[in-house]
C-alpha positions as CSV (number, residue, x, y, z in Angstrom):
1,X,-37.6,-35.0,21.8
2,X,-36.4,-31.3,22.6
3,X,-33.7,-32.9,24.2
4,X,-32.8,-35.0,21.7
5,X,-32.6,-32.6,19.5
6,X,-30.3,-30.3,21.2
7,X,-28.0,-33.4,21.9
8,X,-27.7,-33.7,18.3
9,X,-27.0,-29.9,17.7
10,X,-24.3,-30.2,20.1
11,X,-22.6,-32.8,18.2
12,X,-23.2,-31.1,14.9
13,X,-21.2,-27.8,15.8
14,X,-17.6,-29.4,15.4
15,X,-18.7,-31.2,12.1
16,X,-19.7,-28.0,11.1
17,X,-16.2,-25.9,12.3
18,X,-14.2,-29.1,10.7
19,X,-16.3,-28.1,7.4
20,X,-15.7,-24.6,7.7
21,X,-11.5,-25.1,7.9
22,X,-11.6,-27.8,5.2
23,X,-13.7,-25.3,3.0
24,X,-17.0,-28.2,2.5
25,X,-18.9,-24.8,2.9
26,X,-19.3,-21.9,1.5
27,X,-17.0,-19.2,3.3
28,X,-17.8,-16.1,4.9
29,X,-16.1,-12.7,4.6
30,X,-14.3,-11.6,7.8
31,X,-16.1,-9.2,10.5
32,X,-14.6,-5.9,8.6
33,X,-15.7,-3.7,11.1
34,X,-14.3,-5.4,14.0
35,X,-11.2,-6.0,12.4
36,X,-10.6,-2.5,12.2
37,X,-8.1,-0.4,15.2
38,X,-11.0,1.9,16.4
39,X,-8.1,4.3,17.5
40,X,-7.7,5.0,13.6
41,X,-11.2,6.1,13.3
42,X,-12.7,8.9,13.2
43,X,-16.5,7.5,13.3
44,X,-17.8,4.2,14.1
45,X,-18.2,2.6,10.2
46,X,-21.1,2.4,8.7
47,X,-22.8,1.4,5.5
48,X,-24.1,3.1,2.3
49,X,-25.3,2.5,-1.1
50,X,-22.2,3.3,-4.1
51,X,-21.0,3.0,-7.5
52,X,-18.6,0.5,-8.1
53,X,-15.8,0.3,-10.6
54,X,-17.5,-1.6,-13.2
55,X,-21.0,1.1,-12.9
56,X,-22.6,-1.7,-10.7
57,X,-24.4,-0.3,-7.2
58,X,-23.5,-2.1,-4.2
59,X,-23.3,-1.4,-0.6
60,X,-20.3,-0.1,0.5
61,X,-18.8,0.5,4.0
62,X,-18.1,4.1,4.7
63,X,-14.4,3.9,6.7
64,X,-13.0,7.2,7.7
65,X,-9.6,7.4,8.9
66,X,-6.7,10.0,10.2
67,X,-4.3,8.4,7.5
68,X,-1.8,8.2,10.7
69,X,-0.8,4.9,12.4
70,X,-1.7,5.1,16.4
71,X,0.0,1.3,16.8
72,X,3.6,2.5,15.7
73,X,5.9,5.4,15.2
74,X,6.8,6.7,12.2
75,X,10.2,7.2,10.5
76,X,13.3,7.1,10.6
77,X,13.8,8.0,6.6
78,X,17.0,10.2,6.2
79,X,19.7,9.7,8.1
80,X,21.3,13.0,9.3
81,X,24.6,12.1,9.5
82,X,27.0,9.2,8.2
83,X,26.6,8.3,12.4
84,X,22.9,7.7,12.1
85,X,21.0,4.9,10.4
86,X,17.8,6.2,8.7
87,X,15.3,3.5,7.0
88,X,15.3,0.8,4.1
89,X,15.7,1.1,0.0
90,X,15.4,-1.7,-1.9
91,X,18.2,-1.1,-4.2
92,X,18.1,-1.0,-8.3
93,X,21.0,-2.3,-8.7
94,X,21.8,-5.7,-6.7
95,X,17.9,-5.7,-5.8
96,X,18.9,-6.0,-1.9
97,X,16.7,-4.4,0.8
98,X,19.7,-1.7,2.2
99,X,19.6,0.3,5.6
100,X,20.2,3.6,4.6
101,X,23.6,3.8,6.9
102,X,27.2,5.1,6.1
103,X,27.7,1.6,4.2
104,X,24.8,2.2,1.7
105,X,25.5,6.1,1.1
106,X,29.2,5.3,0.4
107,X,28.1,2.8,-2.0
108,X,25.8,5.2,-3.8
109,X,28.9,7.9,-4.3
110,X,31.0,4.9,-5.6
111,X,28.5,4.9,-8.7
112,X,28.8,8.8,-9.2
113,X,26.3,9.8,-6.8
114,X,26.8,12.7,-4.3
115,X,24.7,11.6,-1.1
116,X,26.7,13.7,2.0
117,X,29.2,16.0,2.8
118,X,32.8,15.9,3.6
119,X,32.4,16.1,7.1
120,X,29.1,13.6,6.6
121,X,26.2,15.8,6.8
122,X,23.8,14.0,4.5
123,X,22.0,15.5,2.0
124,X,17.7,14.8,2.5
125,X,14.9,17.2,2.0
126,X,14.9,19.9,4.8
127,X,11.3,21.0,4.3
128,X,8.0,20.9,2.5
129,X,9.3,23.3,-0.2
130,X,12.4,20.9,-1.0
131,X,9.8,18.2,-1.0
132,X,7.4,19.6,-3.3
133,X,10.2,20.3,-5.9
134,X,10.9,16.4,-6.0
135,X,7.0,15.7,-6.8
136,X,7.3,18.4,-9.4
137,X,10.2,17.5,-11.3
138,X,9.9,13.9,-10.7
139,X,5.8,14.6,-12.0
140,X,7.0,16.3,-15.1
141,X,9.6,14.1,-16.6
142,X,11.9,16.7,-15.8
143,X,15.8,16.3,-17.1
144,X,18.9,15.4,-14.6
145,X,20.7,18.7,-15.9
146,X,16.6,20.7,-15.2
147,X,16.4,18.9,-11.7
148,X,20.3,20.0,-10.6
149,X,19.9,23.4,-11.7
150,X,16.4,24.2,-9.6
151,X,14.8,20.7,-8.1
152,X,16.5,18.2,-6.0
153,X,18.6,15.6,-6.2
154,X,21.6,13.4,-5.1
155,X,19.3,13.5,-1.8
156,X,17.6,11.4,0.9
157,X,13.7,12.4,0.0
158,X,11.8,12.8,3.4
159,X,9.1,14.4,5.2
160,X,7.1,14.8,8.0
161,X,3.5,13.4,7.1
162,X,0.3,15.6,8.0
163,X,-2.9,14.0,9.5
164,X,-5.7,13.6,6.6
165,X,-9.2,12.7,7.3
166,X,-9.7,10.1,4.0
167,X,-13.0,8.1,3.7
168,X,-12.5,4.6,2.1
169,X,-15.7,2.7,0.7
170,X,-15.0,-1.1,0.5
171,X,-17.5,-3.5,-1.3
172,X,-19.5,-5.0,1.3
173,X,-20.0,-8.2,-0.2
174,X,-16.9,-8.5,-2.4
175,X,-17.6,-9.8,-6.2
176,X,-15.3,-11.7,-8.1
177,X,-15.4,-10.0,-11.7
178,X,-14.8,-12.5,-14.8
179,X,-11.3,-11.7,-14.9
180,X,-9.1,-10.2,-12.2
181,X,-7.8,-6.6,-13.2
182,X,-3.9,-6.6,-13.1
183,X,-2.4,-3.9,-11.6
184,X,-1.3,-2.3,-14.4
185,X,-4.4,-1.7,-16.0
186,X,-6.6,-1.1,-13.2
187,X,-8.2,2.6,-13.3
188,X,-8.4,4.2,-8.8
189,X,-8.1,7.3,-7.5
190,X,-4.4,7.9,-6.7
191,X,-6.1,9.1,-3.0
192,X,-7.3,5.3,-3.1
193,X,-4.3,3.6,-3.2
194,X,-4.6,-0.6,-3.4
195,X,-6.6,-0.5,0.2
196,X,-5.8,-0.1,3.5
197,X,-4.5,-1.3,6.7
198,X,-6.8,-2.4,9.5
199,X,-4.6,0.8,11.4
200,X,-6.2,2.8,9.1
201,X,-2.8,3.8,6.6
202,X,-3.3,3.2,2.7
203,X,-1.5,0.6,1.2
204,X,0.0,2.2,-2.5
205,X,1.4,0.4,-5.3
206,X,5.0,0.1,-5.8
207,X,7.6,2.6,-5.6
208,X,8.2,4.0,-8.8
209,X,11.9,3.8,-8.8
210,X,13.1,4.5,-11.9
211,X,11.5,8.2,-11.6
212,X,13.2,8.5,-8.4
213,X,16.9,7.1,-9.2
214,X,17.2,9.3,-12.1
215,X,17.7,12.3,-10.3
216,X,20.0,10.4,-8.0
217,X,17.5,10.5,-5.1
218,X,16.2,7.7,-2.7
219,X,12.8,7.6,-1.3
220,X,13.5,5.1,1.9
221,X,10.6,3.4,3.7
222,X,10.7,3.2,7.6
223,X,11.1,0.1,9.5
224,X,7.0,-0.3,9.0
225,X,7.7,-0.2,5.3
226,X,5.8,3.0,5.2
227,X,6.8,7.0,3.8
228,X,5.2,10.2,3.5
229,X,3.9,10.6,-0.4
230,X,3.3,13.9,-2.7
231,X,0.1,14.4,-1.2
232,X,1.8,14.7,2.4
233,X,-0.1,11.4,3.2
234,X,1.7,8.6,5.2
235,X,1.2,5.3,3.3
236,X,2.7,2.3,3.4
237,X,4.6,0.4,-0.2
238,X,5.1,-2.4,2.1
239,X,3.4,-4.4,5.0
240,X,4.1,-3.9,8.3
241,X,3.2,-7.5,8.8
242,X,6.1,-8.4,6.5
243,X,8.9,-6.0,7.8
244,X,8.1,-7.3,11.3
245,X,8.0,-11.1,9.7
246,X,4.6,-11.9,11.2
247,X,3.6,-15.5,11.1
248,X,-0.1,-15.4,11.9
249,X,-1.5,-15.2,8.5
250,X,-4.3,-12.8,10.2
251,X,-5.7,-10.0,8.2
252,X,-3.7,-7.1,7.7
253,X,-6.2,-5.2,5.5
254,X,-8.5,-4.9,2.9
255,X,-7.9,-4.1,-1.0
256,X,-10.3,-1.9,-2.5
257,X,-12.1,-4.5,-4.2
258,X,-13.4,-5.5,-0.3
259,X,-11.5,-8.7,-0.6
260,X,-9.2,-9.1,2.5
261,X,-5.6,-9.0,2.8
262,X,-3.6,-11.3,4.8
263,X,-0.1,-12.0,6.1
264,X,2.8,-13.1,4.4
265,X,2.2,-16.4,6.0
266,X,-1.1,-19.1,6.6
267,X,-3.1,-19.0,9.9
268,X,-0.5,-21.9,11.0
269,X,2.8,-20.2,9.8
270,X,3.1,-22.3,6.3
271,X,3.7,-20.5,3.2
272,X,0.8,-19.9,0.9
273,X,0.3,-22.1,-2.1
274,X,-1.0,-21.7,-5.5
275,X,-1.4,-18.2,-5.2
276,X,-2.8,-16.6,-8.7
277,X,-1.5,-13.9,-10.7
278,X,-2.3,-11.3,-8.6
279,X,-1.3,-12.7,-5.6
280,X,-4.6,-14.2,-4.0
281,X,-6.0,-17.5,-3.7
282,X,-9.5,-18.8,-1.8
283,X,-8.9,-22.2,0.7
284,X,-9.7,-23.7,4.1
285,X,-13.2,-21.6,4.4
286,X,-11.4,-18.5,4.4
287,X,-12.7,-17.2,1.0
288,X,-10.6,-15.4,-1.1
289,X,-8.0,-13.6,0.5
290,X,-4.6,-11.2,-0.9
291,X,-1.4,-12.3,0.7
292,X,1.4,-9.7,1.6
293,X,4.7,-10.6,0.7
294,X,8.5,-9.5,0.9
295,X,9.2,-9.4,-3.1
296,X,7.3,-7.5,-6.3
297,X,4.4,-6.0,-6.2
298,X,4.2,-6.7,-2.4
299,X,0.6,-5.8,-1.7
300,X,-0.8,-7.2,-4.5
301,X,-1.0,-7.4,-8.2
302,X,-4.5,-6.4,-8.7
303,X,-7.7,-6.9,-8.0
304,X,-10.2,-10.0,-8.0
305,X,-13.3,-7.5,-8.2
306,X,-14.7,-4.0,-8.8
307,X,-13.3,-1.5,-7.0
308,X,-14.7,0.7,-4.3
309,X,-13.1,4.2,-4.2
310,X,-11.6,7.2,-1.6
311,X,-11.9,11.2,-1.0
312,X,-10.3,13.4,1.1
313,X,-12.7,14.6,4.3
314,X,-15.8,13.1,5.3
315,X,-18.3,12.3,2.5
316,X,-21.1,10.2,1.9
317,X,-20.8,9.4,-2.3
318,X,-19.3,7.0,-3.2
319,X,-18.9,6.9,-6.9
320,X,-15.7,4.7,-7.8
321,X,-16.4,5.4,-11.9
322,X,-14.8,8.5,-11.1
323,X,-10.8,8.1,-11.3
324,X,-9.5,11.8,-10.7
325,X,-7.3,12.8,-7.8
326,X,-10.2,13.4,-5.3
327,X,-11.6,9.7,-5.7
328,X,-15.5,9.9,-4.7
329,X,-15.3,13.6,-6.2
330,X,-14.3,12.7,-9.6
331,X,-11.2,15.6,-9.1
332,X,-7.9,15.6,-11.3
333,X,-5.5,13.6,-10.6
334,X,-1.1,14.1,-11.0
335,X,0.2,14.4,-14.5
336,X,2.8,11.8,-15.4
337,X,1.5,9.5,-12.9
338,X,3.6,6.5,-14.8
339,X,7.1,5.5,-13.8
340,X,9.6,5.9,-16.6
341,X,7.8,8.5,-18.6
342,X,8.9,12.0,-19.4
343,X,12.4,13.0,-19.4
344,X,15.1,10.8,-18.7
345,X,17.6,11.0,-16.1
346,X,21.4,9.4,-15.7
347,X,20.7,5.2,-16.0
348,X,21.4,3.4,-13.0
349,X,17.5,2.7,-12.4
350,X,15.5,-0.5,-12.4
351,X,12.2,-1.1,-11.4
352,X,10.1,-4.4,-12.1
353,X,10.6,-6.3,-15.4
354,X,7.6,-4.7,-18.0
355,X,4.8,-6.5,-17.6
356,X,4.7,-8.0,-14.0
């Protein structure tokens, strides 16, 4: 009978594999901690008990990074001459994804701008001080006229990122909440960002373009689709799974829901179907998954659940009610954190249509 039994065992293990990929079965989160590049962390994950978005208590995994990719280099951003090529703007104009080159910068003067020097020095940020003017005035809703007189512009914005322990806490057991949360009216800690990569980089909303354009500046992303941000953190606006036009569909990362993110592609190279409003969809046994992709908002855009939350250091609360700059700590976050607001600089921006 014990052998009988075991026969039939045997033959039930495809049946159950052909339910799992047709989705016959409930389907099971991903192995989060073995998904993860250990070389990005700086202790082995573990698991705690947090606050959620929504006030609910849930456990949460405790992920703490360096914030610095080990898998790639980083950069280039600015070029330094009209010789060089630096990285990639998605331009607010003919909505094209541009190598910042001689061609682009040329193109940029023709409409007024003043990107490089006679002899083709290019003007970028040459240090943190230059950098930090750009987050203020661009902050504040400064004017064109303020930024020219003492901030920055007509300029290649760049800098060097710094290595930042950051702790992420992701849902263990992701929830879907009644309604996804668009992105627009979700409430994180701008140290949270959207989620992060399984190299351990945050993934941030979108660029907000029009704040940068109006002080005739450009914020390029390197060929990873990643930059250095006002806090001096490297983050990525786009996937590296994208720029490198991965066809896997293998997870790329998780969004701070705890949901996972995948490729731009499916497991067997096909584009994703019905995908909702926020760029997710649950198939094949694979539960409900983010897709990455190549247009607007790129990561995603929003969340299927309640949010878990990020601080700066090593901690151990996780409390995602609290929104402020310092996630788990409940600190302040930037003023003028919305694109378009304050002072207005010359047109000639364009970032997505209200409302997407």
């Amino acid at each position: 009978m014990v052998y009988k039994w075991l026969m039939n065992a045997s033959m039930l293990k495809p049946l159950f594999l052909l339910w799992a990929t047709t989705g016959l079965i409930a389907a099971t989160q991903p192995d989060v901690i073995s998904l993860f590049d250990k070389r990005a962390l700086v202790k082995p994950i573990t698991e705690i008990e947090g606050i959620l978005s929504d006030g609910s208590k849930s456990t949460v995994y405790k992920v703490v990074v360096r914030s610095l990719p080990t898998d790639h280099t980083m950069g280039p951003w600015a070029p330094a001459t009209l010789k060089d090529k630096g990285g990639y703007w998605e331009d607010t104009v003919d909505k094209k994804l541009h190598r910042v080159d001689a061609d682009y910068l040329k193109l940029l003067n023709k409409r007024g701008w003043n990107m490089f020097e006679a002899d083709g020095t290019v003007h970028h940020t040459k240090d943190r001080t230059e950098f930090d003017k750009v987050a203020r005035q661009e902050l504040g809703g400064w004017s064109y006229d303020e930024a020219l007189k003492a901030g920055v512009t007509n300029s290649v914005i760049e800098l060097q990122p710094l290595e930042q322990i950051v702790t992420i806490f992701l849902p263990k057991n992701p929830q879907a909440s009644a309604k996804p949360t668009m992105l627009r009216q979700a409430r994180f800690s701008p140290r949270s960002g959207l989620g992060i990569s399984t190299n351990g980089v945050r993934f941030f909303p979108p660029e907000p373009v029009d704040r940068i354009t109006a002080f005739h500046n450009i914020a390029p992303l390197d060929p990873k689709g990643g930059h250095t941000g006002f806090g001096h953190e490297y983050h990525y606006h786009r996937a590296p799974s994208v720029m490198d036009n991965d066809q896997t569909g293998k997870v790329v990362g998780f969004a701070l829901d705890g949901f996972p993110v995948r490729g731009p592609t499916e497991p067997d190279g096909s584009k994703p179907k019905d995908l909702d409003a926020i760029h997710g969809h649950d198939h094949g046994g694979l539960g409900y998954h983010y897709h990455v992709t190549d247009v607007w908002p790129y990561i995603l855009g929003g969340f299927k659940g309640p949010l878990g939350t990020a601080s700066l250091g090593d901690v151990d609360t996780c409390d995602a009610t609290k929104t402020g700059g310092d996630g788990g700590k409940g600190g302040k976050g930037p003023k003028g954190g919305k694109g378009g607001e304050g002072k207005k600089g010359p047109p000639g921006g364009g970032g997505p249509p209200e409302g997407k």
